[in-house]
C-alpha positions in Angstrom: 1.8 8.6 16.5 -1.4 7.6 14.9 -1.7 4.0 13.5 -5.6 3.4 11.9 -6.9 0.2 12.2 -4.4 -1.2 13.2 -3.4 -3.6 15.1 -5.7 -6.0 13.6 -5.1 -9.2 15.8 -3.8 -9.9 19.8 -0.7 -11.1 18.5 -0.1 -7.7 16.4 -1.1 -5.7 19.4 1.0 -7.5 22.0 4.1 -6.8 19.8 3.1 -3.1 19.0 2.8 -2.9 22.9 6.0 -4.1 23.5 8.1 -2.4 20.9 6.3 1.0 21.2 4.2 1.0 24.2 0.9 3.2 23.2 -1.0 5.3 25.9 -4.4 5.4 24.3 -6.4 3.6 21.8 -9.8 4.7 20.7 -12.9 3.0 18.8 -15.6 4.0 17.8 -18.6 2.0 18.5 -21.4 2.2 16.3 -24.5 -0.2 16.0 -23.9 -3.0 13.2 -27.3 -2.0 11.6 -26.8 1.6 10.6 -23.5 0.6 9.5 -25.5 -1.7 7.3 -28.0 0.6 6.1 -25.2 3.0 5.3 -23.8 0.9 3.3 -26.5 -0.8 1.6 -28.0 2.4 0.6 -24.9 3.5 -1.8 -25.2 3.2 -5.8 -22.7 3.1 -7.9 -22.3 4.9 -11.3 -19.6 2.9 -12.6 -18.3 4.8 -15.7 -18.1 8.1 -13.8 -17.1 6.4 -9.4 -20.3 9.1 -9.1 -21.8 7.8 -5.9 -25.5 7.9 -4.5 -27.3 7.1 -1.9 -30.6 6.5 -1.3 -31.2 8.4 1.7 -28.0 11.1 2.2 -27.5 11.8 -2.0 -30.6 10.0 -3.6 -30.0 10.2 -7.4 -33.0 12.7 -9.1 -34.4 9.5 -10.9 -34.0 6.2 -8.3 -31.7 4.0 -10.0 -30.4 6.5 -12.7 -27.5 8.5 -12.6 -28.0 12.1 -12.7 -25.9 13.2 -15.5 -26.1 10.5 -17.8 -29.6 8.8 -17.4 -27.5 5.7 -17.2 -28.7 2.9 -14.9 -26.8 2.5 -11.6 -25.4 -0.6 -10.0 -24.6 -1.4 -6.5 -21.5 -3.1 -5.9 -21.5 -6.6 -4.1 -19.2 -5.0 -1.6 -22.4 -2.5 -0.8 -24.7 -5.2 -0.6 -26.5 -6.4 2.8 -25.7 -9.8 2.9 -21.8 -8.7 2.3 -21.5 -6.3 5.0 -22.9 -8.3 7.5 -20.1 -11.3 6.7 -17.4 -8.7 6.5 -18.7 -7.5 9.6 -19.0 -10.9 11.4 -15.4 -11.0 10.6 -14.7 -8.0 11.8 -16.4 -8.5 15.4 -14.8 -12.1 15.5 -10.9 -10.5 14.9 -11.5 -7.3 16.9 -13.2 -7.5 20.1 -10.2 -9.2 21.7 -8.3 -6.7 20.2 -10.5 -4.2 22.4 -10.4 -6.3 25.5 -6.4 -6.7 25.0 -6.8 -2.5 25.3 -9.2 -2.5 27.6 -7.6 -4.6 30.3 -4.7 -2.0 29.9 -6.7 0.0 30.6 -6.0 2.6 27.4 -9.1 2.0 25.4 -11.5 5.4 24.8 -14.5 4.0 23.6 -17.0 6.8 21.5 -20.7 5.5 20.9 -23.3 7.0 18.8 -24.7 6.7 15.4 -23.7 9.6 13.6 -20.4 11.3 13.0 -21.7 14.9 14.2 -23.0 12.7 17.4 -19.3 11.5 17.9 -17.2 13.9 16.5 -17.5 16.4 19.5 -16.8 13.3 22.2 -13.7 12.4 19.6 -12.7 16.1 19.1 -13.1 17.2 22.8 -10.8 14.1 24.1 -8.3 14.3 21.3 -7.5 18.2 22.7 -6.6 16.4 25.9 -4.3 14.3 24.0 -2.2 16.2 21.6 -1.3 20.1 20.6 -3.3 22.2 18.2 0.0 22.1 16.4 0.0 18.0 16.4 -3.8 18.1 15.4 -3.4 20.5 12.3 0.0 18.7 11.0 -2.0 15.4 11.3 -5.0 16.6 9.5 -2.2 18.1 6.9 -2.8 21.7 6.9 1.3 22.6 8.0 
């Protein structure tokens, strides 16, 4: 069973543990300041949800939505100073989260900075881990 992002606290994960024991937890560890500069780099079109960003989906027009010529907007949950609090908060709730796991001994721990840099660690030790069967009901395609 599959339970993402969660637990959030020690207390959730000692009673998770004990109810259902789990045999593997997994995180993915990626550096605080591309996480930023992903972030920060999305615009909004707010009539439309259409969503930019500067460097993956830059708008024709910086600042102006493609279709409409309207102005875009980022959203204060998008801006720096916002993801770095939400990610203090993070950091301060989770890491002994990961050292409950890790002194268990069940925590698989994927670093990189891009998704196709982590995917093939994440794919390769997920096959270990559960059927193709499992893996394509999960993903929803039964």
């Amino acid at each position: 069973m599959l339970f993402p992002g969660f637990p959030r606290t020690v207390p959730q994960a000692e009673t998770l543990y004990q109810k259902e024991p789990v045999d593997v937890v997994m995180t993915l560890n990626i550096p605080d300041k591309i996480i930023i500069n992903r972030i920060k780099g999305r615009w909004t079109h707010a009539p439309s949800g259409r969503i930019y960003h500067t460097e993956f989906n830059p708008p024709k027009v910086p600042g102006v939505d493609d279709v409409t010529g309207e102005p875009l907007l980022q959203r204060d949950d998008d801006k720096e100073e916002t993801v770095n609090r939400r990610l203090q908060a993070y950091w301060k709730l989770t890491q002994p989260v990961l050292d409950f796991y890790r002194e268990l001994s069940i925590l698989e721990e994927f670093k990189g900075k891009y998704s196709n840099e982590i995917w093939p660690h994440v794919h390769k030790f997920l096959s270990t881990k559960i059927t193709p069967t499992q893996y394509t009901e999960y993903k929803g395609f039964s």
